[in-house]
N, C-alpha and C positions, 0 to 999 in steps of 0.2 A: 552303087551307093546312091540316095536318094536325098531330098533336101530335107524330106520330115525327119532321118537319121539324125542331120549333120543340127540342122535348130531346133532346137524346142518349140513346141506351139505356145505364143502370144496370146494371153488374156486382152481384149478390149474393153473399153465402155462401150455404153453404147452411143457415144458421139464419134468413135474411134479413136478415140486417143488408149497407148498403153496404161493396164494396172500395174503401179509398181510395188518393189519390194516395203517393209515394212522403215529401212533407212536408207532407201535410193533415191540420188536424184540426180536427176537430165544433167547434163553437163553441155553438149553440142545436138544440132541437129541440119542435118542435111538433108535436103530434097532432090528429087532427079536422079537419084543414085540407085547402080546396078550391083548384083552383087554375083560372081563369079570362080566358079571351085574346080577343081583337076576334075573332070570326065562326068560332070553334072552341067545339063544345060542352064543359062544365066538369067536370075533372077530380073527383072527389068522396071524400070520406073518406077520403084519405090522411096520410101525416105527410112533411111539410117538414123538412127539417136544415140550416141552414145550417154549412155549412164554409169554412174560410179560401181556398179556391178555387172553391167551386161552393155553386150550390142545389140539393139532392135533394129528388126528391117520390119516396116510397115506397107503390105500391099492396100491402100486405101480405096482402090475403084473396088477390091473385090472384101474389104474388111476382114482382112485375112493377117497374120505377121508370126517372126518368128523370132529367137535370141538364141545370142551365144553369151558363154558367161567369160566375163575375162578372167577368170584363173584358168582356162584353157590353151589361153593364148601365150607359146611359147615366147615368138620377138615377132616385133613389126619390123617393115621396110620401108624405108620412105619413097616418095615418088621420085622417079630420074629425071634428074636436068641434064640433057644432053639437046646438041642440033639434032641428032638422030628424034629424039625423041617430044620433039616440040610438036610435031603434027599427031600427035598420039595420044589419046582421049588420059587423063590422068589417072590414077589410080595409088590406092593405099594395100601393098599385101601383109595377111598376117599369117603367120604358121601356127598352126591350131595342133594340138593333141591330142590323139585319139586313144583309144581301149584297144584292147583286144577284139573287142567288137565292132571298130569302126566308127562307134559315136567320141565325141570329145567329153576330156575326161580332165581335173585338176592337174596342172602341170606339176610333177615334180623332177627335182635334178637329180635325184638317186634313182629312181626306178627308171630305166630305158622303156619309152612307147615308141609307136609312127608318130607320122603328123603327115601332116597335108597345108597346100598354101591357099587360102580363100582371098578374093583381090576386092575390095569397097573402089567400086569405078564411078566417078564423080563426071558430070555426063553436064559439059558448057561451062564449068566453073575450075577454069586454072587459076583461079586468083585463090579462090576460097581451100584448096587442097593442102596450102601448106600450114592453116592455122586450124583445120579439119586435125592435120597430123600430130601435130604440136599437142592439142587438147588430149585425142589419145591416149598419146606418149606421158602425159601429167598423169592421166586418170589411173595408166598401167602402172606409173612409180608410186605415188597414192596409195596404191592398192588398199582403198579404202573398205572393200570384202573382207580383207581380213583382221583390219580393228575394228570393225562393227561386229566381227563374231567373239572376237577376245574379249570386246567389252559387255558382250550377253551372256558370255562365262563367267566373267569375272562378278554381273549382278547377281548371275544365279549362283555362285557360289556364295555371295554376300547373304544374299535373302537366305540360303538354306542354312546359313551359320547363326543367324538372327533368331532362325525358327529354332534351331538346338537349342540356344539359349535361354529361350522362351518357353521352351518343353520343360527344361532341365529344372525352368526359377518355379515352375507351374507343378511339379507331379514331384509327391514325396518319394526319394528314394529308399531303402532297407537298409542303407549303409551309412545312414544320414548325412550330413551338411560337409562331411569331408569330400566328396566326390565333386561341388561347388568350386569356382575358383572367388577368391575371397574379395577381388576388383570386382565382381561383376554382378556379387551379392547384395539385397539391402537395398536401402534409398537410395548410398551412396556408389552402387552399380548403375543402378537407372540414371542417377544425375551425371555419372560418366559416359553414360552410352548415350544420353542427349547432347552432352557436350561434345564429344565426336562427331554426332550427325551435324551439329551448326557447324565445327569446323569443317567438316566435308561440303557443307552448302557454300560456305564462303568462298573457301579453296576454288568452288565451282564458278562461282559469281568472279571471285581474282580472273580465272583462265577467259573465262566468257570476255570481259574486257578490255583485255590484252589487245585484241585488234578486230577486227571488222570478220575476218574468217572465221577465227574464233566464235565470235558474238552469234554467227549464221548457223555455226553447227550447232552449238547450244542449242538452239531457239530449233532448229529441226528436229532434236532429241527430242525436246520440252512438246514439239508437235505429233511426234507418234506416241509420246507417253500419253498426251489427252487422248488422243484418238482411240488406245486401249481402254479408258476409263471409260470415253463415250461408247465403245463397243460395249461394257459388262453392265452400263448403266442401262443399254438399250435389251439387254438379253436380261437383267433382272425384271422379277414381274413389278410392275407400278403400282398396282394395289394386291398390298398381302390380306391371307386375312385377317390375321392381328391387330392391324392400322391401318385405321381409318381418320388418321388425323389430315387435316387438310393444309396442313402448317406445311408437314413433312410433302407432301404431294406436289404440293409450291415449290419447296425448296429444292424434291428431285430434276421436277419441270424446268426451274430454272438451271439446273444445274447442265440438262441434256440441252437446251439451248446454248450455254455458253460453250458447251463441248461442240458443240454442233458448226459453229462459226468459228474454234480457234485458229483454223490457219491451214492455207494449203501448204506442203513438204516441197513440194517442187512446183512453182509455177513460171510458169510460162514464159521466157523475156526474151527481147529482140536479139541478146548478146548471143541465147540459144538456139533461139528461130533464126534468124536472120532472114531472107526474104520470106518464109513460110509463118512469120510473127501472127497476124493479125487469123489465118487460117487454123494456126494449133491454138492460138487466143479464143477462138470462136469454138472451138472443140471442145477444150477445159470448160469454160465457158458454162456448155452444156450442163455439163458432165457435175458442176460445182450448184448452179441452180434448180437442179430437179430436186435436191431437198427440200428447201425452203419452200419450192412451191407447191411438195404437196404437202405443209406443212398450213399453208398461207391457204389454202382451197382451190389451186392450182394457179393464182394470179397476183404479178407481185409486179408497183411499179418501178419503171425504168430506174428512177432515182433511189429508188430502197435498194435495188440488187448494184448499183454503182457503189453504196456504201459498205453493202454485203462482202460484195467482191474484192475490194479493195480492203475491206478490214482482215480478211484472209490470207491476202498476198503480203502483206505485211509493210517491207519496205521497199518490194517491187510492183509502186502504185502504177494506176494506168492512167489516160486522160481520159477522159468525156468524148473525145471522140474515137478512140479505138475502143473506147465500149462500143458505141453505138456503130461502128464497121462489124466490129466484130459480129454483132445483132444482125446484121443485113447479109452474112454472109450463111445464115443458117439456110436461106432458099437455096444454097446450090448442096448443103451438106445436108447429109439425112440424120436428123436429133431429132430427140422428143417433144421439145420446144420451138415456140416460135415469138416473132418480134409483132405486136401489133400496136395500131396508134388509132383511136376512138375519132368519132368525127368532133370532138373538142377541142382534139390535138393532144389527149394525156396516151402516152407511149407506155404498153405494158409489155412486160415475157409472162406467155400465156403457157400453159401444159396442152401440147395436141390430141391428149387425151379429154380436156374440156371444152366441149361444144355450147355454142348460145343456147342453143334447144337446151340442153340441160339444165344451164345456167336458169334458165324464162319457166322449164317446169316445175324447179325448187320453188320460184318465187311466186308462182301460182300455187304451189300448195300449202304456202305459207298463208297468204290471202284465204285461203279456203277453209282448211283446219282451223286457224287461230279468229275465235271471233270477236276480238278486239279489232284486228288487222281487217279483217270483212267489213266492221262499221265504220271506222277513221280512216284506214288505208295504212301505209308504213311508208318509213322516212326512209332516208338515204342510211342515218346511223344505225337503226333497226335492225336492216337490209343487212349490215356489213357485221353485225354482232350474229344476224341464223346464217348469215354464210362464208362467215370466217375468214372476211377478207377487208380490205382497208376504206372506210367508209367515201373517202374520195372513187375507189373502182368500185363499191356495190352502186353509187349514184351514176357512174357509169354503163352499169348494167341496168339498172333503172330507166334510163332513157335508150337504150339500145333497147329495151323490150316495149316502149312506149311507142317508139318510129319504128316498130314492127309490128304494131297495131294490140297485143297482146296488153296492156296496161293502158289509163289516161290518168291524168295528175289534177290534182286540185291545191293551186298555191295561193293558199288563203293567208290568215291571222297567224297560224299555227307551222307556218314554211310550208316548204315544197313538199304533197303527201301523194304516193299514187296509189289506183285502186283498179281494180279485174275489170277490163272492158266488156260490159256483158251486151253491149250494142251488137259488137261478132256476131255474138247468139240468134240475134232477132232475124225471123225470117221477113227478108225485106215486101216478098210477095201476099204474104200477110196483112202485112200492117197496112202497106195500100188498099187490099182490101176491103181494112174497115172504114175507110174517108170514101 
């Protein structure tokens, strides 16, 4: 038996952090941890997460991972306290369930399978193992896998009874209006079937408030429902071609914006990380501003993506300076971004896919093509309205391509205007010439 049997392969980002389920979230996470199975050699120096569905083991030197799901997991063991066993690296085991085929399979108490005992060895941290096991042992009672599936049966039975309904009031039948239930007919069906759905809203806003757990699971429902809407809003086309209204185009725009920003489902916190905080911070991170930037033209400053970020996280804000760690720690991890700071001192996340060069040739063909901009030159706001990015970073760029000799400025009556340095052009041996 082999490990790719025994885990599932692990989806990443590309900052390496796991994709999760559609209503899963991080619970713990541990670093340093090995993972260990009857007559398979041991997994080594990776980090374990447990989540409200599954166990990840993340190999991150090699960007590799894999999961078990916990409806597999028959029981845990706790780790022994004995003299005997105080010099002996710690460890969590769980007996897992397998098929007939050797892979793990849903636990059940009627049907007889094998099982096998897999051991999570927590490697320098005896302190940290017995609230590792604790978290677990919650998540396994929880068993929050199985009212998140109850509760997708239970909408999809809702929605499909809704659409009968809706068939039934919509399409004459042969038999006429006896076939009709007589509540459900009429104005006064409709005004009953709104009236339901407000008490259902209510009901939902009563349980939401009840206490603080409450309020979090809500509000993570509420975040994989946007995320649905922002998926179909992004998979429908934007311009039909019926409409051409620019009203409606606004309103989709704004609409994929707000979808865009409502909120990460699971982020990141020190209660989960614990020494690993500011490294899985830095990951998410990533993972959370490659939108916006290539939304922004690949550059967004420091202080937009602080407000970004943290309007996402919800009421797991972070400070100003574990943003700015977390920025500095992208040099030793490999993401698609990076932290840069201009010689002004304005600090941006750049996309490593956008080079100056790039940046200095758009702006020379702007200069070029546009013969407004060849006679006066172009301002800072100009700049920032043909390159789609925030008029403080296009004047940033501006003078990044000025002290590269590529541009010179003229700040007259009119502010600061720059224009194409055609002196480059001139050949110096020439012109001596003519004197």
């Amino acid at each position: 038996m082999e490990w790719m049997k025994l885990l599932s392969p692990l989806k990443l980002t590309s900052s390496g952090r796991p994709e999760l389920f559609a209503d899963e979230v991080e619970c713990c996470l541990v670093g340093n941890a090995d993972l260990d199975a009857e007559g398979l050699p041991p997994l080594k120096a990776g980090i374990v997460i447990f989540t409200t569905h599954r166990i990840l083991w993340i190999d991150q030197n090699n960007c590799k991972g894999g999961f078990l799901l916990l409806s597999s997991i028959i029981q845990i063991f706790p780790p022994k306290k004995s003299i005997k066993n105080m010099f002996t690296t710690p460890r969590i085991k769980l007996q897992i369930c397998l098929s007939s085929s050797g892979a793990p399979c849903p636990h059940s108490q009627n049907a007889p399978t094998s099982s096998m005992l897999v051991s999570i060895i927590l490697r320098n941290q005896s302190a940290g193992i017995d609230s590792a096991f604790s978290k677990l042992a919650e998540i396994l009672q929880a068993k929050a896998w199985r009212v998140n599936l109850q509760h997708q049966q239970d909408s999809r039975r809702v929605l499909m009874s809704q659409e009968g309904v809706g068939n039934s009031l919509s399409t004459e039948d042969v038999s006429g209006p006896s076939r009709l239930k007589p509540a459900m007919a009429g104005v006064s069906g409709i005004l009953r079937r709104e009236q339901e759905q407000w008490e259902e809203t209510d009901k939902n806003l009563h349980d939401a408030f009840l206490d603080l757990k409450a309020l979090m699971s809500k509000a993570k429902e509420m975040v994989v429902l946007a995320e649905k809407m922002r998926a179909k809003l992004l998979a429908a086309p934007t311009v039909q071609a019926e409409s051409t209204d620019d009203e409606d185009l606004k309103s989709r725009q704004e609409m994929q914006d707000w979808m865009l920003s409502v909120g990460i489902a699971s982020p990141v916190t020190k209660e989960t990380a614990g020494a690993l905080y500011h490294q899985q911070l830095s990951r998410q991170l990533a993972d959370f501003v490659y939108g916006p930037l290539q939304k922004a033209g690949g550059m967004l400053a420091l202080v937009d993506i602080y407000c970004l970020f943290n309007r996402a996280r919800g009421t797991e804000l972070i400070s100003p300076e574990d943003l700015l760690r977390a920025c500095t720690l992208w040099g030793k991890i490999d993401v698609p971004v990076v932290l840069r700071r201009f010689d002004s001192g304005v600090m941006v996340i750049q996309s490593k896919s956008q080079s100056d060069d790039e940046v200095f040739s758009r702006i020379k063909s702007l200069l070029i093509r546009t013969t407004e901009f060849t006679k006066v030159g172009i301002s800072a706001s100009e700049a920032a309205r043909a390159l789609g990015m925030a008029p403080a970073l296009a004047k940033e760029q501006l003078l990044a391509a000025e002290s590269k000799g590529d541009l010179c400025r003229d700040d007259g009556p009119d502010g600061l205007r720059f224009f194409l340095n055609f002196f480059r052009e001139l050949v110096i041996e020439r012109f001596v010439d003519t004197f």
